[in-house]
C-alpha positions as semicolon CSV with decimal commas, in nm:
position;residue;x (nm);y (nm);z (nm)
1;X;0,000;0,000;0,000
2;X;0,289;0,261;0,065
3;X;0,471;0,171;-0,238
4;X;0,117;0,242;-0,455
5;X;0,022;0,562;-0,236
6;X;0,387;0,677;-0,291
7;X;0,354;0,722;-0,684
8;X;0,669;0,548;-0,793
9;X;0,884;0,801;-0,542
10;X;0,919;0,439;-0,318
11;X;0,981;0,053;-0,400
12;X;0,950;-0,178;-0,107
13;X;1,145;-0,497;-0,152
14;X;1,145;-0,755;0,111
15;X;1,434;-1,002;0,204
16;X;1,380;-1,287;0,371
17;X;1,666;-1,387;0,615
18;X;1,557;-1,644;0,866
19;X;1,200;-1,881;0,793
20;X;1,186;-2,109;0,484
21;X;1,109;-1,988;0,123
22;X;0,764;-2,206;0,155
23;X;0,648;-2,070;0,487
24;X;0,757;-1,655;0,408
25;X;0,561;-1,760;0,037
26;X;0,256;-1,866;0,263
27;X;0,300;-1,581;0,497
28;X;0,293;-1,343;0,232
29;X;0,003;-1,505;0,107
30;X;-0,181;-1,460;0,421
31;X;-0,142;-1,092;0,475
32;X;-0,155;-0,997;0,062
33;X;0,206;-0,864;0,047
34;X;0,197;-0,753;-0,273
35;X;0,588;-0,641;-0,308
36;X;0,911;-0,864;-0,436
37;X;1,100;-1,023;-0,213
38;X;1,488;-1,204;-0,205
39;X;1,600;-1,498;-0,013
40;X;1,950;-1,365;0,223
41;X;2,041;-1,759;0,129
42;X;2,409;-1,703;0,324
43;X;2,317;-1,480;0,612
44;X;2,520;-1,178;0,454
45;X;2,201;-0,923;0,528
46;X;2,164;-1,044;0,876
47;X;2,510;-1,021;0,959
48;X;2,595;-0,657;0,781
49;X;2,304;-0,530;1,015
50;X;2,391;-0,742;1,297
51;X;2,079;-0,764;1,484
52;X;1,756;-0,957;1,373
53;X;1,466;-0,898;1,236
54;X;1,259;-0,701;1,150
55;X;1,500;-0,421;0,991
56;X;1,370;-0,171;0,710
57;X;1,655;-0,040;0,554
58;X;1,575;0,325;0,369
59;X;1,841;0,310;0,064
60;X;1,803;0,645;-0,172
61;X;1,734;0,623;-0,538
62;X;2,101;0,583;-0,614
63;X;2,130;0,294;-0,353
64;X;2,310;0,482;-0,074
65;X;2,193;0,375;0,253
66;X;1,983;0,687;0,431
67;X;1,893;0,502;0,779
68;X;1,875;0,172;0,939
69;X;1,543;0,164;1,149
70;X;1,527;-0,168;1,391
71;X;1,245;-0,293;1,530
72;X;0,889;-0,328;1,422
73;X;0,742;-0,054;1,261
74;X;0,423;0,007;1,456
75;X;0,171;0,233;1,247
76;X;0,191;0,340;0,868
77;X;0,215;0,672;1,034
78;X;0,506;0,622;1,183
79;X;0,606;0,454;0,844
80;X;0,517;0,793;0,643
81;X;0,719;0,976;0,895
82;X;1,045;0,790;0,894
83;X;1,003;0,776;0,473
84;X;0,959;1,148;0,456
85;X;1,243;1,251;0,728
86;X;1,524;0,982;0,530
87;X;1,381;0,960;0,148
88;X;1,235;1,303;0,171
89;X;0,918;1,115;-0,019
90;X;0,602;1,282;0,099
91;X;0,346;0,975;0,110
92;X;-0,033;1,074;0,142
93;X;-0,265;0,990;0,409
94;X;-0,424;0,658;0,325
95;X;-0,210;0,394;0,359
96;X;-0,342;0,126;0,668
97;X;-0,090;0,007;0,902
């Protein structure tokens, strides 16, 4: 939902670093995720973060990384917030946490 309400200023990609391909596929199922998503086969996200999930990592357009933010993300307010203060993306009202 942020990725459509952002007007392709935002992608959302998920990576997957700890449960099994066939349980984050049924998972993702579950709650409609509607964005990509990568398998961290050999750890090397976990580890170049070094804590566990959940981690949203804000990268600008050019792939330079703008902020680290661990810990669940509690309200697509709060989600808004932290995109507009690192990606300077404005994302309207709208999107459900």
């Amino acid at each position: 939902e942020l990725q459509a309400a952002a007007n392709g200023q935002v992608d959302v990609l998920g990576v997957l670093t700890q449960d099994e391909p066939a349980s984050a596929l049924e998972f993702a199922r579950q709650f409609a995720m509607r964005y990509p998503s990568v398998v961290d086969e050999d750890g090397q996200v976990m580890r170049a973060f070094s804590s566990g999930p959940p981690v949203t990592l804000f990268l600008a357009a050019d792939g330079t990384l703008e902020h680290v933010q661990r810990g669940e993300i509690k309200s697509a307010t709060v989600l808004r917030a932290l995109v507009r203060e690192h990606l300077g993306v404005e994302v309207p009202d709208g999107v459900s946490s």
